[in-house]
SEDRENTI-600603 format. One line per 3 residues: their letters; for each residue x, y, z of N, C-alpha, C. Coordinates in nm, 4 decimals, m for minus. Example, Ala and Ser with C-alpha at 12.3 -4.5 7.8 and 13.67 -1.06 7.14 Angstrom:
BEGIN
as = 1.3190:m0.5690:0.7800:1.2300:m0.4500:0.7800:1.3200:m0.3300:0.7800; 1.2850:m0.2250:0.7080:1.3670:m0.1060:0.7140:1.2900:0.0030:0.7870
This chain:
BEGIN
xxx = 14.8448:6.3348:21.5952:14.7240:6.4158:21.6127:14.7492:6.5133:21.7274; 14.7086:6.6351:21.6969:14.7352:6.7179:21.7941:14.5954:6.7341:21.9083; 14.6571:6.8120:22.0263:14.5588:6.7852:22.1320:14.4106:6.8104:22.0869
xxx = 14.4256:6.9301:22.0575:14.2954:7.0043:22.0525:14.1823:6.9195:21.9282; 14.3042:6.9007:21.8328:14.2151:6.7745:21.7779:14.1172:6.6663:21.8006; 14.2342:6.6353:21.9161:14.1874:6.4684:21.9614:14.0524:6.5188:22.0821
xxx = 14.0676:6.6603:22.1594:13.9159:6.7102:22.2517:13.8404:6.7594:22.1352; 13.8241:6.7811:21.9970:13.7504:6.8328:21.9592:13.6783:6.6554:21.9178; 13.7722:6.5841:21.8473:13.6947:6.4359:21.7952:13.6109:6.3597:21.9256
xxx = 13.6466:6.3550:22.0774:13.6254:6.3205:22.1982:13.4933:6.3995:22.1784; 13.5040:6.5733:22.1998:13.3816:6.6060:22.2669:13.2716:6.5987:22.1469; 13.3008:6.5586:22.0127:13.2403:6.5546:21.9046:13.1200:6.3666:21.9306
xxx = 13.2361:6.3036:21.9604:13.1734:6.1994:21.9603:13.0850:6.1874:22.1104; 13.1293:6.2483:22.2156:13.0407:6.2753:22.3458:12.8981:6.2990:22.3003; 12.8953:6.3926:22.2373:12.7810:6.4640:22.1830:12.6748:6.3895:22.0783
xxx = 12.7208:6.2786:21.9965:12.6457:6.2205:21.9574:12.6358:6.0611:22.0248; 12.6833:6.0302:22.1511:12.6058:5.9167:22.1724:12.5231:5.9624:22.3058; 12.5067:6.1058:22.3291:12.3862:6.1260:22.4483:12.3302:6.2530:22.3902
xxx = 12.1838:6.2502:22.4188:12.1601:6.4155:22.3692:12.1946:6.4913:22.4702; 12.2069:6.5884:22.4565:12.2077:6.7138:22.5080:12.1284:6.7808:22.5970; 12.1097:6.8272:22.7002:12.0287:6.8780:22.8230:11.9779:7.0253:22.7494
xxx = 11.8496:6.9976:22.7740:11.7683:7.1214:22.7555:11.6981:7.1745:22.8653; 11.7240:7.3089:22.9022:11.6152:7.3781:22.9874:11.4669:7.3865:22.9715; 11.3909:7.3201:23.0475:11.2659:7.2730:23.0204:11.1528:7.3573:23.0553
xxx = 11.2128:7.3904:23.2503:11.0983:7.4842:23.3199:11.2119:7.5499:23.4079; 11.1014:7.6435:23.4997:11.1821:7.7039:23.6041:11.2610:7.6521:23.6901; 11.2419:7.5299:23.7050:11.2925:7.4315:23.8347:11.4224:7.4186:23.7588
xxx = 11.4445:7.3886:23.6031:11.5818:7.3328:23.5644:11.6704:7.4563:23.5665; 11.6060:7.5635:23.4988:11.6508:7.6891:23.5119:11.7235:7.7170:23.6561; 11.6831:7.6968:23.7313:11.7389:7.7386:23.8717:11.8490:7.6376:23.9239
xxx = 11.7849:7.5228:23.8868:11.9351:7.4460:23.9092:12.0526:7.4756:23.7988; 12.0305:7.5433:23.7214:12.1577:7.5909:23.6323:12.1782:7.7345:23.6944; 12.1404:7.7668:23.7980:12.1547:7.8919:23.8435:12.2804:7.8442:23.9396
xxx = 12.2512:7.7494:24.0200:12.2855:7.7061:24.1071:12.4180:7.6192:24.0784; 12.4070:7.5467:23.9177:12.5214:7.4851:23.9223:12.6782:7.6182:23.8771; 12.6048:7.7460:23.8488:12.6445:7.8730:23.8132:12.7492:7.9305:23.9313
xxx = 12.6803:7.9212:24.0240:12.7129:7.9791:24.1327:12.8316:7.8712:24.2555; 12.7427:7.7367:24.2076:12.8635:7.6691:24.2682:13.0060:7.6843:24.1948; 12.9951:7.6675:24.0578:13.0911:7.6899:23.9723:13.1691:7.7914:23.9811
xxx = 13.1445:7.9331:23.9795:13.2311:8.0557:24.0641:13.2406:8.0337:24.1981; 13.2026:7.9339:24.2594:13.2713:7.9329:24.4168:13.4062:7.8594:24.4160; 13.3955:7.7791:24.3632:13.5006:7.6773:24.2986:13.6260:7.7248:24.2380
xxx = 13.5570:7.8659:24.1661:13.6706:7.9103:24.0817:13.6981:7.9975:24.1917; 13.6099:8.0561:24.2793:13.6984:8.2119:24.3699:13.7896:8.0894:24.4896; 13.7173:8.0132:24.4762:13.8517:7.9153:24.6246:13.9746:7.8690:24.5271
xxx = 13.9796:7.8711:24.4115:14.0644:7.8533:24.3341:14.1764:7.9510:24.3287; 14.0981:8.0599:24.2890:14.1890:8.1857:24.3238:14.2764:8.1996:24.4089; 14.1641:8.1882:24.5389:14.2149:8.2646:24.6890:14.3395:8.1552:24.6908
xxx = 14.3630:8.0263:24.6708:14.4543:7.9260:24.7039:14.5401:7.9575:24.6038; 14.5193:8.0203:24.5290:14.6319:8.0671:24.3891:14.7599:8.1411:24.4513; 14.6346:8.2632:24.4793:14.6762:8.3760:24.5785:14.7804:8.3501:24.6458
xxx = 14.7397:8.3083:24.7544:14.8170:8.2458:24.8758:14.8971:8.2251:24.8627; 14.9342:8.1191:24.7451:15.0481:8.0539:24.6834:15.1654:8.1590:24.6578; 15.1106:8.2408:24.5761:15.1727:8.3177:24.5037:15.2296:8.4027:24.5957
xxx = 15.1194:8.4857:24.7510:15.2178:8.6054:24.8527:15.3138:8.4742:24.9287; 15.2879:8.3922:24.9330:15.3984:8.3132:25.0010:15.5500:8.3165:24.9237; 15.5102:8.3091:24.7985:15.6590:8.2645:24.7167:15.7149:8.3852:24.6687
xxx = 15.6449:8.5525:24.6552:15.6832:8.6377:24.6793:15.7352:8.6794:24.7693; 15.6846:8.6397:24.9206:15.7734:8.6517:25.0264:15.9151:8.5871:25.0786; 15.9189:8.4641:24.9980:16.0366:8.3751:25.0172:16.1294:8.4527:24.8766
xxx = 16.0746:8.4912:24.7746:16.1529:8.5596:24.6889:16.2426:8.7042:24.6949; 16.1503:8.7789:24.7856:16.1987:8.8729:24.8214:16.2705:8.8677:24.9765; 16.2773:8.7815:25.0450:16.4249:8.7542:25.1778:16.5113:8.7296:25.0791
xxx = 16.5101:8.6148:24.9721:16.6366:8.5659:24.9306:16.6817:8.6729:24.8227; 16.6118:8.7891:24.7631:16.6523:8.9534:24.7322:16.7083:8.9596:24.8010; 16.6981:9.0256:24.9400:16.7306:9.1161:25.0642:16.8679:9.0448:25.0894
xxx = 16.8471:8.8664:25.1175:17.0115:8.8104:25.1718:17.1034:8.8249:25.0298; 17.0312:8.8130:24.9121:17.1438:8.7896:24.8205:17.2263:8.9385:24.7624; 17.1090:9.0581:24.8029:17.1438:9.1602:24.7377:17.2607:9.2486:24.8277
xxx = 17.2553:9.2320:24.9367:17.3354:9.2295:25.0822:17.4656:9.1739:24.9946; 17.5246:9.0873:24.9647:17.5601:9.0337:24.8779:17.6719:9.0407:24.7817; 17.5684:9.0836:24.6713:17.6176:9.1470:24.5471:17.6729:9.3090:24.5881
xxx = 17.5693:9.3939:24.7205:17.6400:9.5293:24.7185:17.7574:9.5434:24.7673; 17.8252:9.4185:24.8735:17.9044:9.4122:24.9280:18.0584:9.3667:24.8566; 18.0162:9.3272:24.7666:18.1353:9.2718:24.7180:18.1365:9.3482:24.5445
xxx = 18.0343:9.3663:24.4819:18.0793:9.5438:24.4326:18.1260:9.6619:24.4922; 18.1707:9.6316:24.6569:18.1974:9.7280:24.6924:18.3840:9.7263:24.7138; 18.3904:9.6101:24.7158:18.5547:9.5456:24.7175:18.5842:9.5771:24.6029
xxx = 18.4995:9.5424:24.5011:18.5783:9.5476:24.3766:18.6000:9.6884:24.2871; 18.5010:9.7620:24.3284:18.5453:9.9530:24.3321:18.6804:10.0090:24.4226; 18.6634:9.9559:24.5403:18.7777:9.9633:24.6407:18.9113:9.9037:24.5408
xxx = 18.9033:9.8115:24.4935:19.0441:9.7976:24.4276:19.0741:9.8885:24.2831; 18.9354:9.8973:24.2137:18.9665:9.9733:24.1156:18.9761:10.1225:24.0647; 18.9149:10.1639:24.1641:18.9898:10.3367:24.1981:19.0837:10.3714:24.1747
xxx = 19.1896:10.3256:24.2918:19.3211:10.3427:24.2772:19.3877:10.3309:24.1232; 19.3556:10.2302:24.0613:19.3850:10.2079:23.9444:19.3576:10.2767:23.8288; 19.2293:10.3259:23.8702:19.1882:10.4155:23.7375:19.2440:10.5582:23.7628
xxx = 19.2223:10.5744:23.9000:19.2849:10.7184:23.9798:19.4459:10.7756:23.8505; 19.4960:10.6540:23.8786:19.6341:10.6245:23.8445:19.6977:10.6470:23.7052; 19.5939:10.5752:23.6118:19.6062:10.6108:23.4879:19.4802:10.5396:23.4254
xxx = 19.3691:10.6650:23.4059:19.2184:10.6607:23.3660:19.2425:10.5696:23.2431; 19.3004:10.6152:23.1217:19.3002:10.5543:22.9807:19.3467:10.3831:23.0053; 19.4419:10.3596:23.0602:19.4815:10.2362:23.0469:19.3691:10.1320:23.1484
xxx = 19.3691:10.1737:23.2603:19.2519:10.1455:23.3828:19.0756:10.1609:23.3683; 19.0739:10.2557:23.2826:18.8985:10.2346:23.2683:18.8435:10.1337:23.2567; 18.8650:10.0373:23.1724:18.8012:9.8984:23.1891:18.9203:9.8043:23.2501
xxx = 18.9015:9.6826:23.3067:18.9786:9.5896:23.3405:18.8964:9.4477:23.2871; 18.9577:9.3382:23.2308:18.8826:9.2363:23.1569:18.9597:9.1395:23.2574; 18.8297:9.0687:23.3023:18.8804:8.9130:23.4216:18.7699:8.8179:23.3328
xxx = 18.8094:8.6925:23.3826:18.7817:8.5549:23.2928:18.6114:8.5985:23.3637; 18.6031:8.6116:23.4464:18.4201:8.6368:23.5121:18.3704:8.7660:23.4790; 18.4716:8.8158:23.3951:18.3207:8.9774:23.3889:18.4571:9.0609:23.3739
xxx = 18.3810:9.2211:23.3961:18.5032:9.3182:23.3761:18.4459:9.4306:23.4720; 18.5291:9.5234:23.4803:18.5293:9.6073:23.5608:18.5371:9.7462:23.4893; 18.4541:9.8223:23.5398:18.4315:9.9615:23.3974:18.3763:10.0956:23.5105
xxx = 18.4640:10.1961:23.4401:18.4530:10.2992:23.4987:18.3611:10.3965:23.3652; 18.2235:10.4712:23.3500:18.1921:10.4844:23.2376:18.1063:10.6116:23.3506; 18.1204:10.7333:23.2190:18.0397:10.8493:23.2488:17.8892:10.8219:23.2670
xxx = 17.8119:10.8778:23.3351:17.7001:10.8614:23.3384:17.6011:10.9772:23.2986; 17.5062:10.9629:23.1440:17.4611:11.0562:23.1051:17.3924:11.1485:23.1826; 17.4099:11.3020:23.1515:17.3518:11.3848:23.2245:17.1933:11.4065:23.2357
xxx = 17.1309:11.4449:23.3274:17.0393:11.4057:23.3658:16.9358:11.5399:23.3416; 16.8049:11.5831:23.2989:16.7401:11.6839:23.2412:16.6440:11.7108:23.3326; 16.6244:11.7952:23.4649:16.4955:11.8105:23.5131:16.4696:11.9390:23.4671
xxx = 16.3314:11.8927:23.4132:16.2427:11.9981:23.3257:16.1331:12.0753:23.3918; 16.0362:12.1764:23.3856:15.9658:12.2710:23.3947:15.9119:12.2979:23.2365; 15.8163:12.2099:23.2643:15.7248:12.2216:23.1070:15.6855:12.3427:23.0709
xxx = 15.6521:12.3888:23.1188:15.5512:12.5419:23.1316:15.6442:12.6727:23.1003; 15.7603:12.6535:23.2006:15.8789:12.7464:23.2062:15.9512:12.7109:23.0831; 15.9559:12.6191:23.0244:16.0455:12.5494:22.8819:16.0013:12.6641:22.7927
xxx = 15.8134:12.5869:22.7859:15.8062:12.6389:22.6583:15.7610:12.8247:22.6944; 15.7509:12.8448:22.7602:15.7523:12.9646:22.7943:15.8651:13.0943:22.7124; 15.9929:12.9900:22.7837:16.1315:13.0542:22.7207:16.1123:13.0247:22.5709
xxx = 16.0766:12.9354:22.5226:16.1274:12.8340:22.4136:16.0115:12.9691:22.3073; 15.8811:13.0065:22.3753:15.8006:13.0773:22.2752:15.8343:13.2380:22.2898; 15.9242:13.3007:22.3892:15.9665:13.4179:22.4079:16.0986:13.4257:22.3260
xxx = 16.1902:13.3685:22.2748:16.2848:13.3076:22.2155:16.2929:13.3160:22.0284; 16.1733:13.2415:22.0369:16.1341:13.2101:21.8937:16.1485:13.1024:21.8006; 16.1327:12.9943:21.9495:16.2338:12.8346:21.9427:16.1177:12.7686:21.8723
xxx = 16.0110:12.7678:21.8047:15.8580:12.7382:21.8311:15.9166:12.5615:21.7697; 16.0606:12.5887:21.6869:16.0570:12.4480:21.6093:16.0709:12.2987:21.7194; 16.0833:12.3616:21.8590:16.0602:12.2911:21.9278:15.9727:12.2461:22.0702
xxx = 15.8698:12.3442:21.9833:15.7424:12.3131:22.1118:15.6370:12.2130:22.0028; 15.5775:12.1231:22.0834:15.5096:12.0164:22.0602:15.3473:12.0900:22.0427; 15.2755:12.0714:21.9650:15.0723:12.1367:21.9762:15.0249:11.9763:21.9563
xxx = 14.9502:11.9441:22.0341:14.8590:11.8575:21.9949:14.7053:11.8450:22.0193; 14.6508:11.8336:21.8978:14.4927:11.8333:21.8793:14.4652:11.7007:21.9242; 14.3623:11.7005:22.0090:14.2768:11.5529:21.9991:14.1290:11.6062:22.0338
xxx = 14.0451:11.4898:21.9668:13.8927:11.5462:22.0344:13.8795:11.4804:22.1764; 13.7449:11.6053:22.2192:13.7330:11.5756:22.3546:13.5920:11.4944:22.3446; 13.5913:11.3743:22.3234:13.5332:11.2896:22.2856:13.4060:11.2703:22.3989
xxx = 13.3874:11.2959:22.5076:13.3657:11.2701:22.6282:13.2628:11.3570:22.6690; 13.2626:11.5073:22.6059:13.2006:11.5908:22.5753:13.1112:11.6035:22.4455; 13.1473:11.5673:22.3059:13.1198:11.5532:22.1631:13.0086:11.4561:22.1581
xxx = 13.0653:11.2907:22.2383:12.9701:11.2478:22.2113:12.8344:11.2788:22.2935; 12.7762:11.3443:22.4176:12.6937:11.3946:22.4555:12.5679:11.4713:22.3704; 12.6853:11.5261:22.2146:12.5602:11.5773:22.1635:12.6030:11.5196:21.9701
xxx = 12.5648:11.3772:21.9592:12.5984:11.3341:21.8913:12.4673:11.2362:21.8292; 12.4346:11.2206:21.7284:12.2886:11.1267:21.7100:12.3491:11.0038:21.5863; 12.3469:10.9061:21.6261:12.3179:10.8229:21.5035:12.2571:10.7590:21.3756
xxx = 12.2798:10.8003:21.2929:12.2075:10.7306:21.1862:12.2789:10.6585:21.0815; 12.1808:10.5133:21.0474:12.2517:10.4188:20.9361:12.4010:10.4470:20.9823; 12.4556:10.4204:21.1091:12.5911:10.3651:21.1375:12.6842:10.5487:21.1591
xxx = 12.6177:10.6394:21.0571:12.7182:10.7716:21.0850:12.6632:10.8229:21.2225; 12.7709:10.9283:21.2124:12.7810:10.9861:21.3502:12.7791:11.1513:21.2961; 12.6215:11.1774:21.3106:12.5973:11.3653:21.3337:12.5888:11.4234:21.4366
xxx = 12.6841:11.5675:21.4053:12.6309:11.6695:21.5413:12.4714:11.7093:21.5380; 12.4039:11.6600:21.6774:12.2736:11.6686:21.6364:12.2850:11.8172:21.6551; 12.3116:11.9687:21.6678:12.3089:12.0906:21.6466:12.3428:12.1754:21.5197
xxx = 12.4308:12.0971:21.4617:12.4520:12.1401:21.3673:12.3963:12.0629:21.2032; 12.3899:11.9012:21.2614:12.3484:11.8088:21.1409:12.4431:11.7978:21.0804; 12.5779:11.8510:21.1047:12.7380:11.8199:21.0454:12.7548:11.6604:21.0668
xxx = 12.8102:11.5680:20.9433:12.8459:11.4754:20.9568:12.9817:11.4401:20.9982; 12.9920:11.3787:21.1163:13.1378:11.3998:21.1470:13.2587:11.2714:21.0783; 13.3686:11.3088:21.0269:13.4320:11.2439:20.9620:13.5105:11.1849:21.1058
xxx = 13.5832:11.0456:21.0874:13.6464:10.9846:21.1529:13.5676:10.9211:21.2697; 13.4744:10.9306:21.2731:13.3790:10.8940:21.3788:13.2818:10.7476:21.3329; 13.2425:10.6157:21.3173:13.1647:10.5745:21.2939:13.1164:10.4663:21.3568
xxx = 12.9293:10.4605:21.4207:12.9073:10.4014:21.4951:12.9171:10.2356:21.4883; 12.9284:10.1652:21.5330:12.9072:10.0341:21.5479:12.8134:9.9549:21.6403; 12.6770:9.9067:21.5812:12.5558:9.8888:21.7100:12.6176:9.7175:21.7158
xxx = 12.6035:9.7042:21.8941:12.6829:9.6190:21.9306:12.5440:9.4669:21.9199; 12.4299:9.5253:21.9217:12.2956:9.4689:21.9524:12.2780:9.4707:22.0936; 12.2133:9.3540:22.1407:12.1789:9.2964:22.2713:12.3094:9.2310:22.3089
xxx = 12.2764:9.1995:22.4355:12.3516:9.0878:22.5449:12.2877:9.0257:22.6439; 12.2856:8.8886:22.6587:12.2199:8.8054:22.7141:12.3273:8.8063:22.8645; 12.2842:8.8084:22.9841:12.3230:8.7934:23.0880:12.2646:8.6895:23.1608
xxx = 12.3652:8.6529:23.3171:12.3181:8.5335:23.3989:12.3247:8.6274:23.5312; 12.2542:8.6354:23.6466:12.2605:8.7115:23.7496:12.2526:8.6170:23.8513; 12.3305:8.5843:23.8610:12.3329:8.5056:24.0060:12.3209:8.5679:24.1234
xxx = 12.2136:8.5002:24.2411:12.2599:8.5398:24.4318:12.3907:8.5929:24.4236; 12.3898:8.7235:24.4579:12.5220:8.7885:24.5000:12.5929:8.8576:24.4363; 12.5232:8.8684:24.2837:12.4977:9.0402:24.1865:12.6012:9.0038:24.0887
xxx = 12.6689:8.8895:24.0839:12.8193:8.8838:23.9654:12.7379:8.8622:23.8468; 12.7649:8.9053:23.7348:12.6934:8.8180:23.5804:12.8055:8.8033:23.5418; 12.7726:8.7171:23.4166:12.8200:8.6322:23.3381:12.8206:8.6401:23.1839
């Protein structure tokens, strides 16, 4: 039997040998306010001790970066020091070297593109390059919907009464909230 099984048969059978707590009056109401609020205190000291945990072992993670990487640069630096000369010497035979722990590789490094968007396509549309300038449409949604009205789920420009395609509303209904001392809901 799998877990979730065996808490669903548990909280199944919980449930039928006690009834169930009902909110009666204001007084119970408030103590569920209260057991609300203790409950996110519980969880934010939970956190904060999470937290803690966590800048501590980031900090012990990042010295043993700093000592180990000290390290690794230092002794990639021996092992360039020997293989220079070698590749210096004769590139084709020397570009790579194969050892039982790894290998050693001398490899071009692709060239690198700093661009000027503006100036690109500038040239690129004085030219007559257009097959490689990018147009892209999107709506400015942010603005549109400001003058937008709903009905039966579509979405019209209320100025024009145009029905707009690709657009369709979804009413979410209500939402029931909990406001606890100290403004968080739930």
């Amino acid at each position: 039997m799998e877990l979730l099984e065996y808490l669903d048969q548990e909280f199944a059978s919980a449930s039928e040998e006690r009834e169930r707590f009902r909110v009666q009056d204001e007084q119970q109401a408030n103590w569920c306010l209260r057991k609300i609020a203790a409950a996110k205190a519980e969880l934010e000291r939970k956190k904060n001790l999470a937290e803690a945990e966590i800048f501590r072992i980031q900090r012990w993670l990042a010295a043993e970066r700093d000592k180990l990487s000290g390290t690794i640069d230092y002794m990639t630096a021996l092992l360039e020091e020997y293989h220079r000369p070698l590749y210096e010497a004769d590139p084709k035979q020397n570009k790579t070297i194969s050892l039982p722990c790894g290998k050693l590789q001398w490899r071009k490094v692709p060239t690198k593109f700093e661009r000027d968007e503006d100036k690109l396509v500038e040239c690129l549309m004085a030219n007559q390059m257009t097959d490689f300038i990018e147009t892209r449409f999107k709506p400015r949604w942010g603005e549109l919907k400001k003058q937008v009205v709903v009905k039966d789920g579509f979405v019209y420009d209320q100025e024009t009464g145009l029905l707009l395609d690709g657009v369709r509303a979804i009413e979410l209904g209500e939402e029931f909230k909990v406001i606890v001392d100290g403004g968080e809901s739930t």
